[in-house]
N, CA and C atoms as an extended XYZ file, in Angstrom:
339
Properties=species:S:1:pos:R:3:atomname:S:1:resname:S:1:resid:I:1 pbc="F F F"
N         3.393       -9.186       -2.226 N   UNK     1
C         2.586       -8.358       -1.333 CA  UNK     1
C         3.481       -7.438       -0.516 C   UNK     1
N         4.870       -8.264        0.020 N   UNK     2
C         5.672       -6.889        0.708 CA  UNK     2
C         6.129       -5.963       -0.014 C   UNK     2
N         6.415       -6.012       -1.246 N   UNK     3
C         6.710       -4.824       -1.528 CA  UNK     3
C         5.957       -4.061       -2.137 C   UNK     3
N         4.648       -4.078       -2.335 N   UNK     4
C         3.487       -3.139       -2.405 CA  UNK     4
C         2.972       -2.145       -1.231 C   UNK     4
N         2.831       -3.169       -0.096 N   UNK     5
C         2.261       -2.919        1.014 CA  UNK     5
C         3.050       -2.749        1.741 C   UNK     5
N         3.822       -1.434        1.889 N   UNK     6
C         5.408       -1.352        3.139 CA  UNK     6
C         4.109       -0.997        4.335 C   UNK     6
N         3.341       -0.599        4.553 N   UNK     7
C         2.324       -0.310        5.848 CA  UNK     7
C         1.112       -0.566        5.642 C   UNK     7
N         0.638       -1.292        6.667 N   UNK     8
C        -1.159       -1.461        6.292 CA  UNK     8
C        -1.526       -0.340        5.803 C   UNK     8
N        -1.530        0.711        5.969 N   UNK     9
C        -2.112        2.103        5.099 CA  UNK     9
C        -2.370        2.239        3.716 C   UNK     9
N        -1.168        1.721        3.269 N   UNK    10
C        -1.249        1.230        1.783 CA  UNK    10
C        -2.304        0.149        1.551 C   UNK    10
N        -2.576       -0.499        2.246 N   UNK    11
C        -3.444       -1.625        2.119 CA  UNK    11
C        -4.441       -1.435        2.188 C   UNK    11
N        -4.966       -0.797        3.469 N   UNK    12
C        -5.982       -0.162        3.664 CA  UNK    12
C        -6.782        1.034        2.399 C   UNK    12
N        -6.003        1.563        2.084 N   UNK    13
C        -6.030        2.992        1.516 CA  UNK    13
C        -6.180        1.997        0.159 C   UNK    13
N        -5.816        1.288       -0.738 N   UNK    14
C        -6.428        0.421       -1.910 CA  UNK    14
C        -7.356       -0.023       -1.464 C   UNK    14
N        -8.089       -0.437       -0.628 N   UNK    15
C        -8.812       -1.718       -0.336 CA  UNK    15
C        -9.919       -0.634       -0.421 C   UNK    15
N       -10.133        0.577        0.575 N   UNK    16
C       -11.011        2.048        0.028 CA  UNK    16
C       -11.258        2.493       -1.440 C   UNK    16
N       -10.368        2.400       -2.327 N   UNK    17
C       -10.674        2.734       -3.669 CA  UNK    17
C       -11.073        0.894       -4.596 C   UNK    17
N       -10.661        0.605       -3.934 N   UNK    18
C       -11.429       -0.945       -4.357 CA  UNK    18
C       -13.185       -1.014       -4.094 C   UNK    18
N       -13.402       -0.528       -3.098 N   UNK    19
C       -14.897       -0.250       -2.883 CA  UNK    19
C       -15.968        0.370       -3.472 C   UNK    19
N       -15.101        1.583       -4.513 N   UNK    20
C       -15.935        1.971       -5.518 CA  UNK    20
C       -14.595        2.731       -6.567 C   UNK    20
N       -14.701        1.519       -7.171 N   UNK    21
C       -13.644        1.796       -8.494 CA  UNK    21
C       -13.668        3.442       -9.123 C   UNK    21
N       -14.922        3.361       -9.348 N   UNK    22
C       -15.290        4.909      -10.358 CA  UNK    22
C       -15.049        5.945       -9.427 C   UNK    22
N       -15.001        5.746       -8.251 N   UNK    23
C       -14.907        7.512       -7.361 CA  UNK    23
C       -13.491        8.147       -7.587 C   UNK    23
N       -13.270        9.400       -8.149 N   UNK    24
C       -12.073       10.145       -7.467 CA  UNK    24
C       -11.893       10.400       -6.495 C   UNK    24
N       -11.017       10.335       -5.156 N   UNK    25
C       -10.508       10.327       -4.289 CA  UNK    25
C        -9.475       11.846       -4.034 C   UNK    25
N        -9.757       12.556       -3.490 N   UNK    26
C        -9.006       13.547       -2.953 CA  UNK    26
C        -8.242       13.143       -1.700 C   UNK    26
N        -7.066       14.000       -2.017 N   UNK    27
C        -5.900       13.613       -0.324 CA  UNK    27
C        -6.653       14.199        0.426 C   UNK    27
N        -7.548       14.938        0.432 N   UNK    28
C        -8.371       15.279        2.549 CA  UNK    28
C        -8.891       14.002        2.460 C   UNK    28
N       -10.178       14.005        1.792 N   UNK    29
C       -10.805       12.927        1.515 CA  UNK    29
C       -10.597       11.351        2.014 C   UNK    29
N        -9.222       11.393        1.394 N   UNK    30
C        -8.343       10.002        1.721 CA  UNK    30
C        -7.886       10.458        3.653 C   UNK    30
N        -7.258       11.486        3.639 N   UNK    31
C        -6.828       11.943        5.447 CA  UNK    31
C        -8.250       11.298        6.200 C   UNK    31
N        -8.930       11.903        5.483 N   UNK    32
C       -10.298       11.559        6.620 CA  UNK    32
C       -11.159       10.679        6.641 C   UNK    32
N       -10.962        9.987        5.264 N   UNK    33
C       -11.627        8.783        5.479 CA  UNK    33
C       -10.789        7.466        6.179 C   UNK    33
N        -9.510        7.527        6.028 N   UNK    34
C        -8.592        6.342        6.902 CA  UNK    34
C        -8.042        6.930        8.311 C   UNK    34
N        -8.631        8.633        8.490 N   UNK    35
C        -8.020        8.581        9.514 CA  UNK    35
C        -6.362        8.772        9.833 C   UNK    35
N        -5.700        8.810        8.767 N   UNK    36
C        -4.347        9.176        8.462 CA  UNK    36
C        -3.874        9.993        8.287 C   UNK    36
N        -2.394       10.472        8.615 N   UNK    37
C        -1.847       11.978        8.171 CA  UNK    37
C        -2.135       12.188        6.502 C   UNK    37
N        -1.515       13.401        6.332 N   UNK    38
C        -1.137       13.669        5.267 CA  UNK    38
C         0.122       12.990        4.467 C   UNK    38
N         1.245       12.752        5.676 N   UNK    39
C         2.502       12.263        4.825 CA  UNK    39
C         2.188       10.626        4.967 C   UNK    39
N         1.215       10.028        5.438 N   UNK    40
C         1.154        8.855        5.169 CA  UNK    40
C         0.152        8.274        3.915 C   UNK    40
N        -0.862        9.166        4.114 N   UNK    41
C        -1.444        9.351        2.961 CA  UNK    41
C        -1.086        9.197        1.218 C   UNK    41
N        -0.289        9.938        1.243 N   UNK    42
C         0.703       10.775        0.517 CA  UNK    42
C         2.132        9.630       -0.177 C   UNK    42
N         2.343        8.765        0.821 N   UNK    43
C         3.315        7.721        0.859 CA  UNK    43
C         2.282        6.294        0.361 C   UNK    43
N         1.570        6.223        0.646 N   UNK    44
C         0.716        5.224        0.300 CA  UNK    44
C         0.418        5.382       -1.098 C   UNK    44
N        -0.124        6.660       -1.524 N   UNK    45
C        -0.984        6.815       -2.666 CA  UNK    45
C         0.502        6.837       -3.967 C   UNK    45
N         1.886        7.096       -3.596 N   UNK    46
C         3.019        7.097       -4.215 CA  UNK    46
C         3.155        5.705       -4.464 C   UNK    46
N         3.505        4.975       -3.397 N   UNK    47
C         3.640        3.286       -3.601 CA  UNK    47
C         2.362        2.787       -4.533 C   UNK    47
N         1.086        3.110       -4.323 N   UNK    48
C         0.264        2.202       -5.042 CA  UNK    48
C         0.124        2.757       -6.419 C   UNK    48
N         0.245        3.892       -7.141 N   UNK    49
C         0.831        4.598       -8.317 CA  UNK    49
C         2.261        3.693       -8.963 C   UNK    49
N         3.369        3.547       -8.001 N   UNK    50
C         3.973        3.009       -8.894 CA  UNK    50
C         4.291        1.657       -9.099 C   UNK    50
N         2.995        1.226       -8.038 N   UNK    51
C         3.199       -0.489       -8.295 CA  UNK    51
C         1.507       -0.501       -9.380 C   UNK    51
N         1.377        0.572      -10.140 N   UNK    52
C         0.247        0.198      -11.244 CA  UNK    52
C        -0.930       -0.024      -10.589 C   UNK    52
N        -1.565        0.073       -9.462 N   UNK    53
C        -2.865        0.027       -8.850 CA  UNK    53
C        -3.420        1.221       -8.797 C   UNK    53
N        -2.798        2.121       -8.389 N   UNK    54
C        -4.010        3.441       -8.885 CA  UNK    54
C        -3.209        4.262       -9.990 C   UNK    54
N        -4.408        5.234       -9.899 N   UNK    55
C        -4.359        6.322      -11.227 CA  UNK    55
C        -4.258        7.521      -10.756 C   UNK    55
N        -3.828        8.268      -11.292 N   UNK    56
C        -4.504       10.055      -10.713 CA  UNK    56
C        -5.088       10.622      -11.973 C   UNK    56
N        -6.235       11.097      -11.465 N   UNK    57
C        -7.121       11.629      -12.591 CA  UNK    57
C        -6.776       12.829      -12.687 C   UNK    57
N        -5.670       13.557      -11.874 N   UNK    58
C        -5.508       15.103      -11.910 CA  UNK    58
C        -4.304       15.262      -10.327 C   UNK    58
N        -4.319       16.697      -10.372 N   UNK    59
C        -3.331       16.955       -9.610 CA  UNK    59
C        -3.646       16.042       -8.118 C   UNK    59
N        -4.800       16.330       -8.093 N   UNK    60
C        -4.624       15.517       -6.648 CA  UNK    60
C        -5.914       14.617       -6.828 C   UNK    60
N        -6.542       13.931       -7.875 N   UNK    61
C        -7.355       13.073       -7.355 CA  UNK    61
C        -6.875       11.408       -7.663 C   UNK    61
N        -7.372       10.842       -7.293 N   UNK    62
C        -6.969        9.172       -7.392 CA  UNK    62
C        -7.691        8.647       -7.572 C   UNK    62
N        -8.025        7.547       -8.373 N   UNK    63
C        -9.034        6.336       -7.726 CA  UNK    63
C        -8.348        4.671       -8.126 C   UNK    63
N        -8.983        3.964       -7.997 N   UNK    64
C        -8.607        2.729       -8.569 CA  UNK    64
C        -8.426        2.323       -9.478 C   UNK    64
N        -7.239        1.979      -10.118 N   UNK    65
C        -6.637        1.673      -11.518 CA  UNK    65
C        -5.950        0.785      -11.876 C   UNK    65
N        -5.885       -1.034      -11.707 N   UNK    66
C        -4.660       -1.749      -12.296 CA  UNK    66
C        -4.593       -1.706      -13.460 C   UNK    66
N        -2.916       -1.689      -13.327 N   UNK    67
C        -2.990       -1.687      -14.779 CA  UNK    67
C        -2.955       -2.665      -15.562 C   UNK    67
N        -3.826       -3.832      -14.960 N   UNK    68
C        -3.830       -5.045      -15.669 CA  UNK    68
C        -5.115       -5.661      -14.996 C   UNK    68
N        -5.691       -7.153      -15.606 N   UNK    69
C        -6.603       -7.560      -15.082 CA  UNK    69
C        -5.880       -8.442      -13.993 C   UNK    69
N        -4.502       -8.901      -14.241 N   UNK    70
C        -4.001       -9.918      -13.707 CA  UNK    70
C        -3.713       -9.098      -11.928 C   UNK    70
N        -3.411       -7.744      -11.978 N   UNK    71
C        -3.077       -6.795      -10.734 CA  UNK    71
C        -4.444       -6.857      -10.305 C   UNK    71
N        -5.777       -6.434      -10.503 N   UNK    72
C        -7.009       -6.904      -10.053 CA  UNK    72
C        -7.250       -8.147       -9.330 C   UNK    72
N        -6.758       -9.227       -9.681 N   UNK    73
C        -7.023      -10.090       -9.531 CA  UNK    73
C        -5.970      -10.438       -8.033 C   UNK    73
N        -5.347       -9.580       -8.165 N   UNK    74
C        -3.538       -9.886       -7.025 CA  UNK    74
C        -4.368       -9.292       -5.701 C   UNK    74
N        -4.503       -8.103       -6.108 N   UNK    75
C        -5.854       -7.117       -5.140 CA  UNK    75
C        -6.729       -7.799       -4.215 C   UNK    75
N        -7.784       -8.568       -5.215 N   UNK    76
C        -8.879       -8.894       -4.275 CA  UNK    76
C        -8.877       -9.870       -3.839 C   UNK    76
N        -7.296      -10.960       -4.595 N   UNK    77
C        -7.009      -11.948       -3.567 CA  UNK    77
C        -6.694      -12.016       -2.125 C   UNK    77
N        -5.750      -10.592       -2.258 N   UNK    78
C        -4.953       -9.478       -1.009 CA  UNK    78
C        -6.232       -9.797       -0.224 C   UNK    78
N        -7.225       -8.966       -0.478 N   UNK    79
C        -8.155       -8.377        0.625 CA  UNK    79
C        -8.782       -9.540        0.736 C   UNK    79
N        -9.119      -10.699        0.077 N   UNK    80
C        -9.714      -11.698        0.628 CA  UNK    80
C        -8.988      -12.696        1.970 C   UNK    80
N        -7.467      -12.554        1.290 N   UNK    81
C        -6.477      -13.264        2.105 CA  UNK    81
C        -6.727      -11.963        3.715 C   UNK    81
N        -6.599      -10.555        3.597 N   UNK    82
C        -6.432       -9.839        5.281 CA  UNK    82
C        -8.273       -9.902        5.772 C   UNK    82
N        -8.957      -10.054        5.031 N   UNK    83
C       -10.240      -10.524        5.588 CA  UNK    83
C       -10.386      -11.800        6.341 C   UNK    83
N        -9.660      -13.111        6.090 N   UNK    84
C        -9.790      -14.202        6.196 CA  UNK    84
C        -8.654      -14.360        7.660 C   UNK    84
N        -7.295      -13.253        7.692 N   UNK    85
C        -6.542      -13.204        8.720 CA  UNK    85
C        -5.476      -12.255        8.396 C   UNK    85
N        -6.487      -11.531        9.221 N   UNK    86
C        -5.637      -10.017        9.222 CA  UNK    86
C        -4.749       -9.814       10.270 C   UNK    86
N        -4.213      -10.755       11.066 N   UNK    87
C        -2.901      -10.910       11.450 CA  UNK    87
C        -1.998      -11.303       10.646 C   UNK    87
N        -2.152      -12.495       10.085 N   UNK    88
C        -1.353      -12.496        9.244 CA  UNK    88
C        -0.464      -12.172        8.405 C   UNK    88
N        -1.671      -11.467        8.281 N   UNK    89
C        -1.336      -10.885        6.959 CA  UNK    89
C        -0.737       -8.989        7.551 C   UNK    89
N        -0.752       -8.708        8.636 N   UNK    90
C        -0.067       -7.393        9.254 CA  UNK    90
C         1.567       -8.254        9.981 C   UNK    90
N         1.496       -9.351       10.081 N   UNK    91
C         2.826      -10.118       10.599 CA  UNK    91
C         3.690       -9.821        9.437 C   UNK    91
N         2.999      -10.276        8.108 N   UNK    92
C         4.003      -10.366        6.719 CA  UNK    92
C         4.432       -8.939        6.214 C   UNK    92
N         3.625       -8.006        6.422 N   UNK    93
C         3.765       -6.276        6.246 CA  UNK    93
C         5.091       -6.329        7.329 C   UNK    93
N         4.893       -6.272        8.666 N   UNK    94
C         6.072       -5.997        9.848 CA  UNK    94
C         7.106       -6.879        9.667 C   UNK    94
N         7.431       -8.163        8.965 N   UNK    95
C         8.060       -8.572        8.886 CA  UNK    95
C         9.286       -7.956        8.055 C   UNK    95
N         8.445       -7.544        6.809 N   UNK    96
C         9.123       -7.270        5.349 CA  UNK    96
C         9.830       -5.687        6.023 C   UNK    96
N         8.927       -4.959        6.904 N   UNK    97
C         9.389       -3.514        7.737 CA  UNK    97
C        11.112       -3.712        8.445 C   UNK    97
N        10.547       -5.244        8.879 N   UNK    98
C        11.954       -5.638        9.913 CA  UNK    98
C        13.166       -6.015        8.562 C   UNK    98
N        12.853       -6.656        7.910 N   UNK    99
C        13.897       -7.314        7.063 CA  UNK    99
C        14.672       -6.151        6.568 C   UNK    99
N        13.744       -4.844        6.108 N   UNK   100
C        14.433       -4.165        5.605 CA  UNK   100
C        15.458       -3.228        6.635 C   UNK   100
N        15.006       -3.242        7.964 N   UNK   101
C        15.919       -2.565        9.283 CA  UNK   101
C        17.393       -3.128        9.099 C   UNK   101
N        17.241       -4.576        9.000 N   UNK   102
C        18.187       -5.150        8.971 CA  UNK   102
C        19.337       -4.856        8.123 C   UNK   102
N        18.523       -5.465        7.023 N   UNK   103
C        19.291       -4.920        5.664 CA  UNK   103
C        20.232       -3.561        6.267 C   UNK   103
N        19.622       -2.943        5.990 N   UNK   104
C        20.062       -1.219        6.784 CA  UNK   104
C        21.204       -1.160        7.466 C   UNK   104
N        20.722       -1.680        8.688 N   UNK   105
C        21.777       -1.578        9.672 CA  UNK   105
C        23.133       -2.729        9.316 C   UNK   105
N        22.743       -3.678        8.629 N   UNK   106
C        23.788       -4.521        7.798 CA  UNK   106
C        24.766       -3.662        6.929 C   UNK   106
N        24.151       -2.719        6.207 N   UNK   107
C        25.213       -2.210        5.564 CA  UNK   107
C        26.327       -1.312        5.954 C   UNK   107
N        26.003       -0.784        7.151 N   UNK   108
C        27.126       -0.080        7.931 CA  UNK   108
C        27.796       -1.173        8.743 C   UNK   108
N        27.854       -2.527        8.599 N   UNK   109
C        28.462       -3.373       10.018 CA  UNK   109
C        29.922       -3.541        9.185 C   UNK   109
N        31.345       -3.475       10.026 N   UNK   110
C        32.528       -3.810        9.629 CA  UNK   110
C        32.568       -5.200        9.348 C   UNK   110
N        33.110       -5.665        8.153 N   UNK   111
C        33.236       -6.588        7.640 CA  UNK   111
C        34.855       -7.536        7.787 C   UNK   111
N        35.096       -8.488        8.151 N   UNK   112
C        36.853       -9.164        8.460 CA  UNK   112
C        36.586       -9.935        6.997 C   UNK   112
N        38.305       -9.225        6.573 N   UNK   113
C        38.150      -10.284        5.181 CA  UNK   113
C        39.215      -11.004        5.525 C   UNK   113
């Protein structure tokens, strides 16, 4: 799940095309229905493309696409699990946010051999 979901947005923003599989989805569309920028938008709909959950039907439309039944199934466990505790489940998103700070700032620290 963390590395699908680097921001609830992503989460959010599947869990919207989960609601009606068959719709194409336009980026305003998507801006205004979550309420989100454009570059988050935009970052979301990239991550869930290349983790095989959506599709683009064209230059800019999207909708819901795993590319498996088994990714379906990962999905609506997801949204059953942030329905059931959606703290939680935004703790494990910020967590995976922090781990990677770390990481980060780890790789510039001087090392004593």
């Amino acid at each position: 799940m963390r590395s699908t979901f680097r921001s609830i947005w992503s989460m959010e923003l599947l869990f919207l095309l989960l609601r009606d599989p068959a719709r194409c989805w336009s980026s305003p569309e998507l801006v205004n229905a979550l309420r989100a920028s454009e570059l988050v938008v935009s970052q979301a709909v990239e991550s869930l493309h290349a983790a095989g959950l959506i599709v683009h039907e064209s230059d800019d439309l999207v909708r819901y696409g795993p590319a498996s039944e088994d990714l379906h199934e990962l999905v609506e466990e997801a949204q059953a699990l942030y329905v059931r505790s959606p703290d939680a489940v935004l703790r494990l998103i910020m967590r995976s946010r922090s781990d990677n700070l770390v990481a980060f700032a780890d790789a510039f620290r001087f090392r004593k051999d």
